[in-house]
N, C-alpha and C positions, 0 to 999 in steps of 0.2 A: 789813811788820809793822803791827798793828795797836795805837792809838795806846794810853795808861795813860790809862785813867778807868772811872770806877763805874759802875754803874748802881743802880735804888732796886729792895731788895728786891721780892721779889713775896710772896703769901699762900699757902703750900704747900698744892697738891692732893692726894688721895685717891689712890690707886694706879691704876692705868688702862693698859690694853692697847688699844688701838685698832690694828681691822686692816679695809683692803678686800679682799677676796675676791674673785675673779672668776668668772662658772660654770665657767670651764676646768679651773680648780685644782681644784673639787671633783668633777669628774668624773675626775679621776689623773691629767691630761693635760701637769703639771709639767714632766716630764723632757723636752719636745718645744715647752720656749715660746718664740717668737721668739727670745729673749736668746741662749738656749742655743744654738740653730742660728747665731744669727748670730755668734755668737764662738768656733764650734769647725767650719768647713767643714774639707774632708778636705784630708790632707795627706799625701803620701810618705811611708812609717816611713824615718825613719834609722837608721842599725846603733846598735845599743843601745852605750852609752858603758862602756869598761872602769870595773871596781869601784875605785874608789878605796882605795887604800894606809889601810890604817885606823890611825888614831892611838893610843898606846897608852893603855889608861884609866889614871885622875889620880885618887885621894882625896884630897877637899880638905873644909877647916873653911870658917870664916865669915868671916874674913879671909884667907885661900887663893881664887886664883881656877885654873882648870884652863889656864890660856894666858896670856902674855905677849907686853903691845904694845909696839911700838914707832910714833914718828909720827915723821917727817920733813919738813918744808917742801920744797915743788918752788920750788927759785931763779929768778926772773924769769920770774912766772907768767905766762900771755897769756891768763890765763879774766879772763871779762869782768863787770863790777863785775853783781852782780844780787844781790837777796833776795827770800824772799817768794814765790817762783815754782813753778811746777809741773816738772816732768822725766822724759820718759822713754828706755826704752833698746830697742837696736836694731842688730844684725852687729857690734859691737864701738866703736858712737858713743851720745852718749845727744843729746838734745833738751830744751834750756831757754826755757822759754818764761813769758811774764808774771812777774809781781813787779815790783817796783822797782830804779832804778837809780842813788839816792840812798842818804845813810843813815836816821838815826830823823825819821820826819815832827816838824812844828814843833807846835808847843802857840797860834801866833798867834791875837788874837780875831777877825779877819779868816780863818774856816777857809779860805776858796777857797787861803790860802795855806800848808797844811799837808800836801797832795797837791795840788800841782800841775802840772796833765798832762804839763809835760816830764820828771817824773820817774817819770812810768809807764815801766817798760821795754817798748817796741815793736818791739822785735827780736828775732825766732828763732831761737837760736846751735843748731848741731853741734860740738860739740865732742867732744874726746876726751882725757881727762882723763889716762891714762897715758902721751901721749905730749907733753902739757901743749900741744897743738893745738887754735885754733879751724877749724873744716875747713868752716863758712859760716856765712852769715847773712843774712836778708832782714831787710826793712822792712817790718813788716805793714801800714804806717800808705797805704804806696803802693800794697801788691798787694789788700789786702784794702776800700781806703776807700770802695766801691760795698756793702760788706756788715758796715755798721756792727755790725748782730746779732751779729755774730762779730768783729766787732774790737775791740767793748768790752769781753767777757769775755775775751778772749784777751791782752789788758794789764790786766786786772786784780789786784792785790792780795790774796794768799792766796785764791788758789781752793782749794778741795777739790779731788786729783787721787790718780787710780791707774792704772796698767795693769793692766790684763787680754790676755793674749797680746802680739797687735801691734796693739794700739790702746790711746793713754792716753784717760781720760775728764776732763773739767774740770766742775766744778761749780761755783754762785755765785763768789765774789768780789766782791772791794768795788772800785768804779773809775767812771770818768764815763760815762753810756747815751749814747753816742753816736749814736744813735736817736731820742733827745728835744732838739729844738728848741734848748729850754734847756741841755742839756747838765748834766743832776742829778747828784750823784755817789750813788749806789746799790749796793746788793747784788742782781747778778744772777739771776733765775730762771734760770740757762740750763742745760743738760746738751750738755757738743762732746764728738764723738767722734775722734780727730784717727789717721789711719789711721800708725804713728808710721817705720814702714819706707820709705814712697813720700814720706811729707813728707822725710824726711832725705834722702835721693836728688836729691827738688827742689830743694834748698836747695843740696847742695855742687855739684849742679850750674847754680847761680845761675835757674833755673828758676821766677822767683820769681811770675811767670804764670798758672802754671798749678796752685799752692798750693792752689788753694781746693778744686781736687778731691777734695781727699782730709781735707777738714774738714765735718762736718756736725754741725748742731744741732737741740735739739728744736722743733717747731711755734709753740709759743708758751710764753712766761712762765710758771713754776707757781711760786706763794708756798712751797711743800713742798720747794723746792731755793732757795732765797733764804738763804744761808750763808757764812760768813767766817769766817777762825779757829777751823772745827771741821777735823776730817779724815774723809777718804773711806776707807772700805778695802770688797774683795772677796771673798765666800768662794760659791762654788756656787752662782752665778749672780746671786745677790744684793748689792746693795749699801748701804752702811751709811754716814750721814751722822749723823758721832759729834760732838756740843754745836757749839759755835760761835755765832754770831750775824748777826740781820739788819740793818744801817743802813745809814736812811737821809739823806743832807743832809752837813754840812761837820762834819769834827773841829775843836774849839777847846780849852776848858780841860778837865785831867784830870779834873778833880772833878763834872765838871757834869750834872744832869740832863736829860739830853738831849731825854725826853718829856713836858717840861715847855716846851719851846723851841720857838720859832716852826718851820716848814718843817723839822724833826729829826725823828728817829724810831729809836729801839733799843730790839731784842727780844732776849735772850739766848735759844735755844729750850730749850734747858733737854729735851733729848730726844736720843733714839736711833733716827734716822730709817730705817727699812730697807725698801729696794724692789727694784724690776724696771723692767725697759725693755721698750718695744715695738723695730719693726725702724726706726720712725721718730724714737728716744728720746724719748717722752712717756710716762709713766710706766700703767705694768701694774699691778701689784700694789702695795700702800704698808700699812705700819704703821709705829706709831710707841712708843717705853715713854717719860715721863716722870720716874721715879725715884719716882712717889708723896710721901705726906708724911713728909717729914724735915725740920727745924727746921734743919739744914744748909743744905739744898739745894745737895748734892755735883754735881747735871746743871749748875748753873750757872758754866761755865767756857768759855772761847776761850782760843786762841794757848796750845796745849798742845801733851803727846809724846805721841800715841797709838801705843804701841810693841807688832809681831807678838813671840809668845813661841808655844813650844811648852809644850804640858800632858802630861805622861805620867804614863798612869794606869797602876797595876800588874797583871799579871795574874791571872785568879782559876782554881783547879785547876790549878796548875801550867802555866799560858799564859802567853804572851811578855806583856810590857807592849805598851799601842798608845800613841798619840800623837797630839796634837790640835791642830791649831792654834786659837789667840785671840790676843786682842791688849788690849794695858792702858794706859788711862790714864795717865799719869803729868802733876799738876801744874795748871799753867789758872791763868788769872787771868779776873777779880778775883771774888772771894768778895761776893755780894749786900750791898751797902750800904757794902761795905768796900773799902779798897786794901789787897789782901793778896791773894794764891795759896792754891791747896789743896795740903795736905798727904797727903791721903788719895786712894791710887789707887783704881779702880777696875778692877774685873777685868769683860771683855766678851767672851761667848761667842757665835757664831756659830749661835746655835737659829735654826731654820726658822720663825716666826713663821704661814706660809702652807703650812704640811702641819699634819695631823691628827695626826699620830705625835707623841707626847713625845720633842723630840730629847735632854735631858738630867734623868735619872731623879730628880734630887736640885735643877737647879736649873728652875723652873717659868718664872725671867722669863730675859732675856738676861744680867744686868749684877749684879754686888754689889760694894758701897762697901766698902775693905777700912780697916776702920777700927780695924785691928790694926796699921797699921806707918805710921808718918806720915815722910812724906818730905822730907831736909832743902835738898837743893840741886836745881840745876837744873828748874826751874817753869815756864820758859816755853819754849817753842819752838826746838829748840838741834837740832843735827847729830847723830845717834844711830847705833847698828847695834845687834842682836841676835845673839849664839854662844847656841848649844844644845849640853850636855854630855849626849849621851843615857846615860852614866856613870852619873851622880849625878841625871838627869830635871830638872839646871834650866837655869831661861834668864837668861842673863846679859846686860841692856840697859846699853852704853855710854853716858854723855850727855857732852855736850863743850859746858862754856861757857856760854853765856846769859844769862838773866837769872833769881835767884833770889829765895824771901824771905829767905833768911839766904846767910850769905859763911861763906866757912873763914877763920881766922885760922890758917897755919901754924906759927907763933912759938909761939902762945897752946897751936894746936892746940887751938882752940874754934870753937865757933858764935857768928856774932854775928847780931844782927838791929837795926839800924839804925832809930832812932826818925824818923817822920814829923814833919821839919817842910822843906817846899816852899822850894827844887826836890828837897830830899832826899826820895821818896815809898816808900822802904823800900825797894823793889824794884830794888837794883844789878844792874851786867853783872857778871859775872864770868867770870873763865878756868876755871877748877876743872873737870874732869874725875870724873866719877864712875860707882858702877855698881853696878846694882840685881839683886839675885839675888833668881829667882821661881820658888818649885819649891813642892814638895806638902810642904815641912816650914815654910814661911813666905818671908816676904819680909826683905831686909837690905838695906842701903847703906852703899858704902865710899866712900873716897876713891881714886881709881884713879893709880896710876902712868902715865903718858903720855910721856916723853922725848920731847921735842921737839917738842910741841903748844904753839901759840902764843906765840913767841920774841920777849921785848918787852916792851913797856908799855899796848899795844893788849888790849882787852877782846873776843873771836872769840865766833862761834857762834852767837847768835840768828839764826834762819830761815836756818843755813844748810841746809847737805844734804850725808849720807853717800851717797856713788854707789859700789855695788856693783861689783866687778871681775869682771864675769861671763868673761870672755875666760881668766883668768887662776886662775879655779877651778874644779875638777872639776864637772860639771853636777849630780852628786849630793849637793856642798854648799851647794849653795842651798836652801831649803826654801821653805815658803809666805809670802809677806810679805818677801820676803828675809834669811829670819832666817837666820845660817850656821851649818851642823852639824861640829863640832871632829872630830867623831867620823871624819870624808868628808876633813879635810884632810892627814892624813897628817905625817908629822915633816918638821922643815927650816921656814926664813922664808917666811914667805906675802904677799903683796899683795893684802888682801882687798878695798880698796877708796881714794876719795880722799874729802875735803874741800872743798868750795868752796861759795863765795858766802857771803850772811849780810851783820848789820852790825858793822862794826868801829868799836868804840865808844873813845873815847881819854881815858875814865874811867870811873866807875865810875857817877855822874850825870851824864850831859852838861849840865844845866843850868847846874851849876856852873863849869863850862868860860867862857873867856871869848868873849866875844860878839862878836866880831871873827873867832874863827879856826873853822875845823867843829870841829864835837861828835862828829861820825862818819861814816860813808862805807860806801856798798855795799863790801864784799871782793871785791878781785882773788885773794886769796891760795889757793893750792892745796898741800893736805896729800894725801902717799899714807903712807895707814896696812897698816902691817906686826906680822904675829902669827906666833907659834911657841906651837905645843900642849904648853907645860912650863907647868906651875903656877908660880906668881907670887904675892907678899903685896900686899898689898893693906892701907891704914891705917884703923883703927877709923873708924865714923863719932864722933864726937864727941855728945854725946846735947843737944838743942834746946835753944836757951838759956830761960830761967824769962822772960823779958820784951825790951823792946827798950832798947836804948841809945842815946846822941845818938850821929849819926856823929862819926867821928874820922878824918880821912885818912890 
């Protein structure tokens, strides 16, 4: 998790598209570039997967949702305390790797002691979340310590990561260069390609030797991948490195301007970085959009949701609707100059920046600020999934927990927003469950029903992670991004997926907490989430409160 504090506004630029070209690209030779060969080599067709049982369609309002969850806690979990990490999956295991294995970093003026390297996570878990097994684990710090390059990225602190096929990709992160002398704490130029089937194999078979074969990095450092706190995603061969930020040097107080300070340095990038690989990950192709000038400045956000949705558009002369993928912001902190989240998502389309074609007739750049529907909870970086109702053409993002600018009061059945005054900094944990509908008639947010999501007094969800149940749903309900398609799962209870990791916060400010006992702790705890395709109510959102209030516990 990436710590609370400002940074000082900047001076909003002019609109700007900036893109590299290479002569390949403009001779057509796209569909044949490195990237693409090296992540589609040929494979044995398997017998095409029987049609999934089709769900029957659900009209629903705007308090109606088309499915009902249920969440359950796994009793005397054995996932291992982490946040902040990257993961991917693989035959029925997934692979957790980097983040931390404490809970919220400390605020001390002495930063060396606010991430301190014992609390990098430097273990590789296999695990298997349905059968609540860890199934291995190395020690990077022993197999990998001749190849510092890759061991400092590979413990660090919110990297950008995604899969593509059978390989996750890792980008920046924040963590110590174990390369340099000094041992700086930095945001990584790096791009690893981690091959994720052969490393899991290594691992449960304690093979921890031989690991490094199936990890490689790019050539050298590039400032254009130096990111923390934004996220990664893939569409058609391209990759997309959405807000985030680079620093460098020691976190200390919330409030502080950092590039004003001796040996510090943060840049918010305030961009939508989209590229290409070569076969030795050093970057191909690159452009970038900035958002132009707005008096907002909506690109300035880390430690947010960037949530896959499906788009369906209708059809014209009597033709089927098609279907799009993108993916939406939702949230980010902190707001230039300010401690406070955005309320306003953005919607990011997957345009080809490096073809000639207009990939979308109406929208010329990738992204628009949607500055129709201001969003009340869930703001920072929390445990989510996607359902797609191709019914109704929306997509429904779950958020679970986190950290917000405003709390529910269920009593009140209001919005509060708690006035700043330190350690209070507005920005509580909270439990609250919520869920954002995005289709082609607008966007809404409710309050989501959850049974049996976090049972307690513990505060769940920041940096955790929703792992998909791929084992246990029909191959044609997954869609791009892992968004799940309702329509694919058929009637009866489903196990679409688990819960795990994140910080478990044991108030609402841990500042407040006293000073003798933790404030919070990496999550052991494991939820398997359970849905049935029956429509559900779902509780009005409460409309933002007019100002903030002193807290009140």
């Amino acid at each position: 998790m990436n710590p609370r504090h400002i940074s000082a506004p900047r001076t909003p630029a002019a609109p700007r598209l900036r893109t590299s070209l290479p002569l390949l690209l403009l001779l057509g030779t796209f569909a044949t570039s490195p990237l693409l060969r090296a992540e589609t080599p040929p494979k044995p067709k398997a017998p095409a997967a029987p049609a999934a049982p089709a769900a029957p369609a659900v009209a629903v309002d705007n308090n109606t949702v088309p499915y009902t969850l249920e969440v359950e806690e796994v009793p005397k979990s054995n996932m291992p305390p982490i946040h902040s990490f990257a993961s991917g999956y693989a035959d029925g295991k997934w692979l957790l790797i980097g983040g931390r294995n404490a809970g919220l970093h400390g605020f001390n003026t002495d930063g060396s002691k606010n991430f301190p390297r014992p609390t990098a996570n430097t273990i590789a878990y296999v695990v298997d979340p349905a059968g609540n097994k860890v199934l291995g684990q190395v020690d990077l710090t022993k197999y990998l310590a001749k190849r510092p390059d890759l061991l400092g990225p590979l413990t660090a602190t919110n990297p950008e990561f995604v899969q593509v096929g059978r390989y996750l990709y890792l980008i920046g992160g924040y963590g110590k260069d174990l390369a340099d002398p000094q041992g700086a704490m930095v945001t990584f130029g790096s791009v690893i390609r981690i091959h994720i089937p052969n490393l899991i194999i290594d691992i449960v078979n304690k093979a921890g030797g031989v690991i490094e074969k199936h990890i490689q990095r790019n050539p050298a450092s590039d400032r254009r991948l130096k990111v923390t706190g934004g996220q990664l995603k893939y569409h058609d061969g391209r990759f997309y490195i959405i807000f985030g930020q680079e620093f460098t040097g020691h976190y200390t107080l919330p409030t502080k301007d950092y590039n004003k300070a001796g040996g510090e340095f943060q840049k918010y990038t305030e961009k939508i970085r989209i590229l290409t690989l070569k076969d030795d990950l050093s970057i191909d192709q690159y452009a970038e959009e900035d958002g132009g000038y707005d008096d907002a400045l909506p690109y300035h956000r880390r430690d947010l949701n960037v949530c896959d949705v499906i788009l369906q558009h209708p059809g014209a002369n009597g033709k089927p609707s098609t279907e799009e993928a993108a993916c939406v912001v939702y949230g980010g902190v902190f707001k230039a100059g300010q401690i406070g989240g955005h309320v306003h998502p953005v919607d990011i389309f997957y345009a080809n920046p490096f073809s000639t074609a207009q990939t979308h007739d109406t929208t010329p750049t990738y992204a628009r600020v949607r500055s129709d529907f201001s969003q009340a909870l869930n703001h920072y970086d929390c445990a989510n999934f996607t359902l797609y109702d191709s019914y109704n053409g929306n997509s429904y993002t779950n958020l679970f927990g986190g950290i917000s600018q405003f709390h529910y009061d269920a009593a009140k059945q209001a919005l509060i927003q708690d006035a700043i005054n330190f350690p209070v900094d507005g920005l509580p944990f909270i439990n609250t469950v919520s869920v954002i509908r995005h289709g082609a008639t607008g966007i809404s947010q409710n309050i989501q029903p959850a049974p049996g999501w976090a049972p307690g007094t513990t505060l769940l969800g920041t940096d955790a992670q929703f792992l998909v149940h791929h084992s246990k749903l029909h191959p044609h309900a997954i869609m791009e991004g892992g968004v799940i398609n309702l329509a694919k799962l058929g009637t009866g209870l489903h196990v679409i997926g688990h819960i795990l990791g994140g910080i478990e916060a044991f108030g609402p400010y841990t500042g407040l907490l006293p000073a003798d006992k933790p404030s919070s702790q990496a999550s052991t705890r494991l939820f398997q989430i359970k849905l049935r395709v029956t429509p559900s109510a779902v509780t009005p959102m409460p409309p933002l409160p007019p100002g903030p209030t002193p807290y009140n516990p």
